[in-house]
Legacy VTK file of the C-alpha trace (Angstrom):
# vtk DataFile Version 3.0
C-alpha trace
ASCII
DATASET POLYDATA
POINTS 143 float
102.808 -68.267 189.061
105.213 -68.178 191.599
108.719 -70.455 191.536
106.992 -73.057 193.881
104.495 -73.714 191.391
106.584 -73.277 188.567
108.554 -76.237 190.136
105.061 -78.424 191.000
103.918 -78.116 187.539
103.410 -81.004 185.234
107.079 -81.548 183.063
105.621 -83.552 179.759
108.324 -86.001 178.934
106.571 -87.533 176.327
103.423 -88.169 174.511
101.640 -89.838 171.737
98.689 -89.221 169.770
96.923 -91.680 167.838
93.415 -92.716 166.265
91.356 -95.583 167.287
89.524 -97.126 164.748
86.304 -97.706 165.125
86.158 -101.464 164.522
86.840 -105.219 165.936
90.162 -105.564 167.285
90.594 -101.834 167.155
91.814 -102.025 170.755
93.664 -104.732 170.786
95.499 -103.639 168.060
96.568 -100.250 169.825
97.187 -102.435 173.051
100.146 -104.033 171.503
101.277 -99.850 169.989
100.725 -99.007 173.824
102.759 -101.861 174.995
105.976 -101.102 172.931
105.404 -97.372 174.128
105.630 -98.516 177.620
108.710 -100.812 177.392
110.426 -97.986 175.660
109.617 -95.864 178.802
110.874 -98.376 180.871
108.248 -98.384 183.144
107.647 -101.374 186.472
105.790 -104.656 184.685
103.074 -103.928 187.341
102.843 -100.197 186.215
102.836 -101.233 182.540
99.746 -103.969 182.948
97.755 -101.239 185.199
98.364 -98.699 182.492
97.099 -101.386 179.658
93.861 -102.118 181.384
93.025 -98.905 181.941
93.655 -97.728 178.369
91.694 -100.699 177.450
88.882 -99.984 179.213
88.556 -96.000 178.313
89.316 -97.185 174.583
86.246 -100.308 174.812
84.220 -97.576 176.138
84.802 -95.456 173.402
84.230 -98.156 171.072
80.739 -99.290 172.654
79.389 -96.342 173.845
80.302 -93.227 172.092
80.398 -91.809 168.377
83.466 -91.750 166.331
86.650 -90.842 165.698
88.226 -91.355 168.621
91.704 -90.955 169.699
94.091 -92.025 172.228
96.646 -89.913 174.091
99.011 -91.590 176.146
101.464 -89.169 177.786
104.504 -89.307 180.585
105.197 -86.488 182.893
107.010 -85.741 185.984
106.080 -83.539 188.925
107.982 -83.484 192.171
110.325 -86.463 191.126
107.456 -88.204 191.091
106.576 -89.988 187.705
102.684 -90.514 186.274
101.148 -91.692 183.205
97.925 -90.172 181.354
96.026 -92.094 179.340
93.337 -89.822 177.853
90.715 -91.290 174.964
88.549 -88.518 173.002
85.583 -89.044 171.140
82.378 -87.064 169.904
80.484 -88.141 172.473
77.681 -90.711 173.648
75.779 -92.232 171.164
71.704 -91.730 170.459
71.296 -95.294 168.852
72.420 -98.631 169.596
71.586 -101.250 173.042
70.650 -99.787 175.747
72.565 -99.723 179.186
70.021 -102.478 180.378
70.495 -104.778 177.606
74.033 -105.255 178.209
74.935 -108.624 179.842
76.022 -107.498 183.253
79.065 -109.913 183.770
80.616 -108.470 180.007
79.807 -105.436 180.679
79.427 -101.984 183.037
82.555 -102.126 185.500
85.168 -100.656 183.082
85.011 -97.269 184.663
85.108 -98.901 187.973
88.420 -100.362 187.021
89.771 -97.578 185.927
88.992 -95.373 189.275
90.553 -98.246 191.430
93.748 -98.390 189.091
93.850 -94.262 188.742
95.759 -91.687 191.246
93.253 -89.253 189.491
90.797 -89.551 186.944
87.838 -87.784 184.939
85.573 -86.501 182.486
85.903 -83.066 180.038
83.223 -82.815 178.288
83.982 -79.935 175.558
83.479 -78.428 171.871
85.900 -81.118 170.045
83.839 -83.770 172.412
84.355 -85.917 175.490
87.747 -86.391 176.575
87.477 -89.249 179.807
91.177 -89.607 181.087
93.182 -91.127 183.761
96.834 -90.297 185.066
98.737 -93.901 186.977
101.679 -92.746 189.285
104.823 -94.451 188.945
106.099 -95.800 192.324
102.393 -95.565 194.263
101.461 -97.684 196.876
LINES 1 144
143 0 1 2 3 4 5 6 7 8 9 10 11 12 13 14 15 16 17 18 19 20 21 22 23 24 25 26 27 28 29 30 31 32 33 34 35 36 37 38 39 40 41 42 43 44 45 46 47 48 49 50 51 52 53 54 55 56 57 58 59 60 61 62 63 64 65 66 67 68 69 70 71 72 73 74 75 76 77 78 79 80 81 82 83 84 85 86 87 88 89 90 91 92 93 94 95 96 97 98 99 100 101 102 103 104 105 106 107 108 109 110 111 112 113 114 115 116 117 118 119 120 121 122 123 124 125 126 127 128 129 130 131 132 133 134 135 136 137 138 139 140 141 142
């Protein structure tokens, strides 16, 4: 790696792991341990709301769609002076059983990932052996 993109990598200021449990009010529940997270980063109000919708979404999908456990990752780093926020939610992958896609009440349901691209400077899917990791970073100071 050369200095430039020593300088341009990713500086992890913080992070925190935890599970989600794999029950009503599970993400609600880690909403409010995401929240006090957030104001101890001092992050913008408008910032802090994006980055709890977004980790609401990932961690509903999760919840709905995929196997357990499942955990959360929310993480602060710094490249360029320039400040972003991951949220990344792991779980063991889609599950075989349970409604389908088409029996899902269209205005509850199916724009969560939608919301999250609109909200995200970058997001995506990494599908690997410990399961499927679907993660978005929010910069600090966008426009």
């Amino acid at each position: 790696m050369t200095t430039a993109q020593l300088d341009a990598a990713p500086h992890r200021e913080a992070e925190h792991v935890f599970p989600l449990p794999h029950a009503p009010g599970a993400v609600s529940a880690v909403r409010h341990r995401i929240r006090r997270i957030l104001a101890d980063w001092n992050l913008a109000a408008d910032l802090t709301e994006d980055v709890l919708l977004v980790a609401s979404e990932l961690l509903t999908n999760a919840i709905v769609h995929a196997l357990p456990p499942a955990t959360l990752s929310l993480s602060r780093s710094e490249v360029d002076r320039c400040g972003a926020v991951r949220v990344e939610v792991t779980d063991m992958g889609p599950t075989t059983t349970g409604l389908p896609a088409s029996a899902l009440d269209p205005d509850e349901h199916g724009r969560g990932l939608d919301i999250v691209t609109a909200l995200a400077t970058r997001c995506g899917v990494h599908v690997h052996a410990g399961g499927t990791s679907r993660w978005a970073e929010l910069q600090a100071g966008r426009d």
